[in-house]
C-alpha positions as CSV (number, residue, x, y, z in Angstrom):
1,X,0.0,0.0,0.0
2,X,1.7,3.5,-0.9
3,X,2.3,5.8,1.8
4,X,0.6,9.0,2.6
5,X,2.3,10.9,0.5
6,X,2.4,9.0,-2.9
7,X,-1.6,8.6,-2.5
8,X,-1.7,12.5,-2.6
9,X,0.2,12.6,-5.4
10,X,-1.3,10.3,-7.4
11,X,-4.5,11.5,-6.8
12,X,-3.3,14.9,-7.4
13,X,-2.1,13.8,-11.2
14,X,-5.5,12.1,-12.2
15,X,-7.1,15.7,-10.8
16,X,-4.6,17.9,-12.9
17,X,-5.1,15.9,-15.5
18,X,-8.9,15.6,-15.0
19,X,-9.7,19.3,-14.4
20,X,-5.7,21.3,-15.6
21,X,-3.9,22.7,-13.4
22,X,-5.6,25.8,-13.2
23,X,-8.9,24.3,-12.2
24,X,-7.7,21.8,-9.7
25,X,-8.1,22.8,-6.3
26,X,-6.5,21.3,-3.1
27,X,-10.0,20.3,-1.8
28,X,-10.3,18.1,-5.3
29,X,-7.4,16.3,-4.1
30,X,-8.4,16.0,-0.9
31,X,-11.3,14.3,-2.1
32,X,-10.0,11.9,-4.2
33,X,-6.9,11.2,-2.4
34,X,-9.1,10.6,1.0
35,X,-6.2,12.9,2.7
36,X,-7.0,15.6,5.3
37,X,-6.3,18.7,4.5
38,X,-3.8,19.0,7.0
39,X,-1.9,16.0,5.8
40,X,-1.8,17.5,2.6
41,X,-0.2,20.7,3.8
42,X,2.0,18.7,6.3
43,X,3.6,17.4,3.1
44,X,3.0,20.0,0.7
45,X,3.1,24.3,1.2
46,X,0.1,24.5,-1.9
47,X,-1.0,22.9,-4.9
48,X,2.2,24.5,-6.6
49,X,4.2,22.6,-4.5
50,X,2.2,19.3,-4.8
51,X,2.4,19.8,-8.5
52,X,6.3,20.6,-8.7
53,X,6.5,16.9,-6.4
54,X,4.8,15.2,-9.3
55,X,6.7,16.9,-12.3
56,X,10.6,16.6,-10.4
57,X,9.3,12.7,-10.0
58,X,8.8,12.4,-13.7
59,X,11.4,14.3,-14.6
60,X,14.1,12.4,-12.7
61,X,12.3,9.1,-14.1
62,X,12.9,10.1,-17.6
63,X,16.6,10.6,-16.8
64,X,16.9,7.5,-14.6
65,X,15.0,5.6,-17.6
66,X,17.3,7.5,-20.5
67,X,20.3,7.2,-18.1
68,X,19.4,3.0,-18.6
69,X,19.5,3.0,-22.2
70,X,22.7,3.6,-22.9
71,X,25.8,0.9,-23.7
72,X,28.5,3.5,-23.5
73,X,29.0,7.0,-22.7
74,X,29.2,8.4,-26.8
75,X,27.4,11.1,-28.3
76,X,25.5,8.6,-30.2
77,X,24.3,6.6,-27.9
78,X,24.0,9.7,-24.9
79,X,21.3,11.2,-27.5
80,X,19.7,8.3,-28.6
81,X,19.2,7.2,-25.2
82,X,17.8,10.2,-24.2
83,X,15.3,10.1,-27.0
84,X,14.6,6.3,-26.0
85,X,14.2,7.5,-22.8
86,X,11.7,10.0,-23.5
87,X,9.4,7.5,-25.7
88,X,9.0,4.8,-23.9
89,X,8.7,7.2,-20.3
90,X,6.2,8.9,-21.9
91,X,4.4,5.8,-23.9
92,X,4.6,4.0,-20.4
93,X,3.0,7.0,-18.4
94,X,0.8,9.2,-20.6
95,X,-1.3,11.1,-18.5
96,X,1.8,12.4,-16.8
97,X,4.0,13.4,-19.8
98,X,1.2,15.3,-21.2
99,X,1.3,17.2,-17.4
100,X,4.6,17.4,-17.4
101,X,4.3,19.4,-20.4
102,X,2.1,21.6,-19.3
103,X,4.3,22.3,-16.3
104,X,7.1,22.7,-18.2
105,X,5.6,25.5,-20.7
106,X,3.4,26.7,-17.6
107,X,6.5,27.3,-15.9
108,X,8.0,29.8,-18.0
109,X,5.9,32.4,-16.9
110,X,3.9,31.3,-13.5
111,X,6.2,32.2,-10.6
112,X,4.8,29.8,-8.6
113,X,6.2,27.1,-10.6
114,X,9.9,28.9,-10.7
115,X,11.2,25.9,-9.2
116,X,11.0,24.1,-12.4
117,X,12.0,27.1,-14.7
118,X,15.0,26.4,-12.6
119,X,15.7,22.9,-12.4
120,X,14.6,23.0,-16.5
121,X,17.7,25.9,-16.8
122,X,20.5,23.8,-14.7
123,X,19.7,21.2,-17.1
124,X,20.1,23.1,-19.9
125,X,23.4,24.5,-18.6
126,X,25.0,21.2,-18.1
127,X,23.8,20.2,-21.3
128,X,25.1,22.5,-22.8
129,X,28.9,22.3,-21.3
130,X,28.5,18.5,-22.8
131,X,27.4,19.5,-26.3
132,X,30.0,21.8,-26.2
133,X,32.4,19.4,-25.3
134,X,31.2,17.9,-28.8
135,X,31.3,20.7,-30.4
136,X,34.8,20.3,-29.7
137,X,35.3,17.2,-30.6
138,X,34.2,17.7,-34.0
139,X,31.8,15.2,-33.4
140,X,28.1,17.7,-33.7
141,X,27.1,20.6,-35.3
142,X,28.1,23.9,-34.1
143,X,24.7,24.9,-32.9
144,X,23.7,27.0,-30.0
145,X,22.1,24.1,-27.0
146,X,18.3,25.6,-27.4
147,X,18.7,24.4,-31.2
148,X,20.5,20.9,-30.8
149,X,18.1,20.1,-28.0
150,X,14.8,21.0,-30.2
151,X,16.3,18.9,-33.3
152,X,17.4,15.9,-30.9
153,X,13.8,15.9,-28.3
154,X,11.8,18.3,-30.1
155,X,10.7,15.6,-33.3
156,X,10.2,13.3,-30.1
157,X,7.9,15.8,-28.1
158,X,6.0,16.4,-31.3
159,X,5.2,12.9,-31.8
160,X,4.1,12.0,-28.6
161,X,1.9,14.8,-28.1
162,X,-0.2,14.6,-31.0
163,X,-0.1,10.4,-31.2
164,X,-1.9,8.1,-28.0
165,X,-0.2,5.4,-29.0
166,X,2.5,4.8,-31.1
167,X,1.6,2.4,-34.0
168,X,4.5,0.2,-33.4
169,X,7.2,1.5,-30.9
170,X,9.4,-1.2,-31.5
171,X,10.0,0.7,-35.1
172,X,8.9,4.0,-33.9
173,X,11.0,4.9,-31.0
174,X,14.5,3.8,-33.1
175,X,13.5,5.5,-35.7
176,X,13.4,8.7,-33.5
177,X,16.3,8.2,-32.2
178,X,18.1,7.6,-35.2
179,X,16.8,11.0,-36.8
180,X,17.5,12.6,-33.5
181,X,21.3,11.7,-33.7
182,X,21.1,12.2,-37.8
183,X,20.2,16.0,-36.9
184,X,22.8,16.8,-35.1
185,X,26.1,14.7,-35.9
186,X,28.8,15.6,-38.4
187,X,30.0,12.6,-39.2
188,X,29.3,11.6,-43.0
189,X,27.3,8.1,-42.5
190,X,25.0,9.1,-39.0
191,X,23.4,5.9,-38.5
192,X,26.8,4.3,-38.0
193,X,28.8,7.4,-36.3
């Protein structure tokens, strides 16, 4: 049986994604969750808070899942795992990737959800320093991050939020990742680099 907390936030996610984000209300989760009020704010400050739980949970699963996929630490396989990563996180938990994304754009301007817009920007930096690192190397384009990272995820994203189900993600999700890493490498023959 989960604990206290992970019945709040899973009942939390099925009201997000029920009502948004901007409807849901803390009595909604009460309700569902069968919490008391008070045991929801002796784990949580709001239903910001509860919401940036739920979207740092996903977001460390994608990178725990992506973070799986790879064989060796190359460029290749880094972005290709990450795309993996991303596909079969998001095939596996669909409800939650679409709220994740609607943290993640909500977040850009809603101060209460800075907390992301900052997490979101320390990823970026790192990722950066690494692509830079291939930059380097000689190894990818010479792009600016916010560029790579929309050729490599963006395709991915794009799929994912306009298809339920992918028709056959044993195909699909390669597929992705092979254009991902196609879009960005320098090498002559991609799908072998």
């Amino acid at each position: 049986m989960p604990d206290r907390r992970t019945s709040i936030l899973d009942a939390a996610l099925q009201v997000f994604v029920e009502k948004g984000y901007s409807s849901a209300t803390i009595a909604d989760i009460r309700a569902l969750s069968g919490a008391t009020t008070g045991s929801i704010y002796h784990f949580f400050d709001g239903k910001p808070s509860v919401a940036i739980a739920i979207w740092k949970s996903a977001n460390d699963e994608w990178e725990r899942l992506s973070i799986s996929k790879r064989t060796d630490d190359t460029p290749k396989t880094i972005v290709q795992a990450t795309v993996i990563g991303l596909a079969e996180w998001a095939l596996n938990n669909r409800a939650l990737f679409l709220f994740y994304e609607e943290l993640r754009i909500r977040a850009l301007t809603d101060p209460d959800l800075i907390e992301i817009r900052e997490i979101s920007k320390d990823g970026a930096q790192r990722a950066t320093a690494v692509y830079a690192k291939w930059v380097s190397a000689g190894v990818v384009y010479d792009l600016p991050w916010p560029l790579a990272s929309a050729l490599i995820v963006g395709p991915t994203y794009d799929y994912l939020r306009k298809s339920g189900d992918l028709e056959d993600p044993s195909t699909v999700i390669p597929k992705l990742a092979e254009c991902a890493w196609a879009a960005v490498c320098r090498q002559g023959d991609s799908a072998t680099d």
